[in-house]
C-alpha positions in Angstrom: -7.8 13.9 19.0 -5.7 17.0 17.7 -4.4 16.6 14.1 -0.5 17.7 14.6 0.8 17.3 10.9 -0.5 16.1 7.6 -1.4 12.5 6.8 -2.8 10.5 4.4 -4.1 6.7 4.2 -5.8 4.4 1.5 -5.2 4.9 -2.2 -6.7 6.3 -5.8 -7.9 2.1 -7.0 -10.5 1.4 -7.8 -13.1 0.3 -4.4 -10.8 2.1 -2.5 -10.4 5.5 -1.0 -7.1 8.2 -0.3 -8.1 10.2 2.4 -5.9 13.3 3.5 -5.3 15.2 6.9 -4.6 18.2 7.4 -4.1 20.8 10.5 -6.7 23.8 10.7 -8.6 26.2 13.1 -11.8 24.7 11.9 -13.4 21.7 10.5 -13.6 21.0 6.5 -15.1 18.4 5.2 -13.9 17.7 1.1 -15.4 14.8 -0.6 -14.5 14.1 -4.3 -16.1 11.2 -6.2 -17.6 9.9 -9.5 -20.6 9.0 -7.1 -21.0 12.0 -5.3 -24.4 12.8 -6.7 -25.9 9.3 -5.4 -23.9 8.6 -2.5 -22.5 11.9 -1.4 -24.8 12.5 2.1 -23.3 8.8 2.9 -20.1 9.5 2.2 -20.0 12.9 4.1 -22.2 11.5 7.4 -19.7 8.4 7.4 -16.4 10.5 7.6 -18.4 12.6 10.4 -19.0 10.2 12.4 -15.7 8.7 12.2 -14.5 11.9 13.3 -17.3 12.5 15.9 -16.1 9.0 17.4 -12.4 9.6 17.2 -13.2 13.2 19.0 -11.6 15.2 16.1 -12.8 18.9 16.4 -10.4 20.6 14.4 -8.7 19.7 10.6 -9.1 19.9 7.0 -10.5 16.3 5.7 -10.1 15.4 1.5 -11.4 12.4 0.3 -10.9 11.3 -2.6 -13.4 8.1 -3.4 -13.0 5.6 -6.1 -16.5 3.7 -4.8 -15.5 2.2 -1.4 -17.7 1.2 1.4 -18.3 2.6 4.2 -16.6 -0.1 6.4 -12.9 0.9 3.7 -14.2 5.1 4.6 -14.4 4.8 8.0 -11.2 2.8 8.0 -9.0 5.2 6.0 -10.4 7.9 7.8 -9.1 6.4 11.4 -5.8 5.8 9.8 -4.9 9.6 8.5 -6.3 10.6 11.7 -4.1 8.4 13.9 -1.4 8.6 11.7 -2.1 13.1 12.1 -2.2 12.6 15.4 1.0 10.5 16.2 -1.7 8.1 18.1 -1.2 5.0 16.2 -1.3 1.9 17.8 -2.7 3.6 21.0 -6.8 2.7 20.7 -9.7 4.1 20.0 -11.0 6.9 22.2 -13.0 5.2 24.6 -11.9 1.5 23.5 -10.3 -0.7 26.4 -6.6 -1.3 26.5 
């Protein structure tokens, strides 16, 4: 998926997550968080794979985590992504219609 314009999804409570999109030549990966000594490999190797699986090559990622889970990561992650890539409500790659 190609990220076309800037998105964001989740927000800055607590258990929760804001996750940003943004268009780019490249791939950058920004992870801020009051856990990022402890959890920080997780949090990074969670929005990669959610990347990896939505097929997203190219963009600027920010999250900002206020201790969410991995399930409320990879959600927000999907929903800036789809929400870049004018693709929401159209699937997963590679999910059945």
């Amino acid at each position: 998926m190609i990220i076309e314009k800037n998105a964001i999804a989740g927000t800055l409570e607590s258990s929760d997550a804001q996750v940003t999109v943004e268009p780019a030549d490249h791939l950058e990966i920004n992870i801020q968080s009051s856990v990022i000594n402890q959890y920080g490999k997780q949090i990074r190797d969670t929005v990669r794979q959610t990347l990896d699986r939505l097929e997203v090559s190219d963009g600027i990622i920010t999250v900002v985590d206020k201790g969410a889970l991995d399930c409320t990561i990879k959600a927000r992650v999907e929903c800036a992504v789809f929400r870049a890539g004018n693709a929401s409500g159209q699937g997963s790659p590679g999910e059945e219609q």
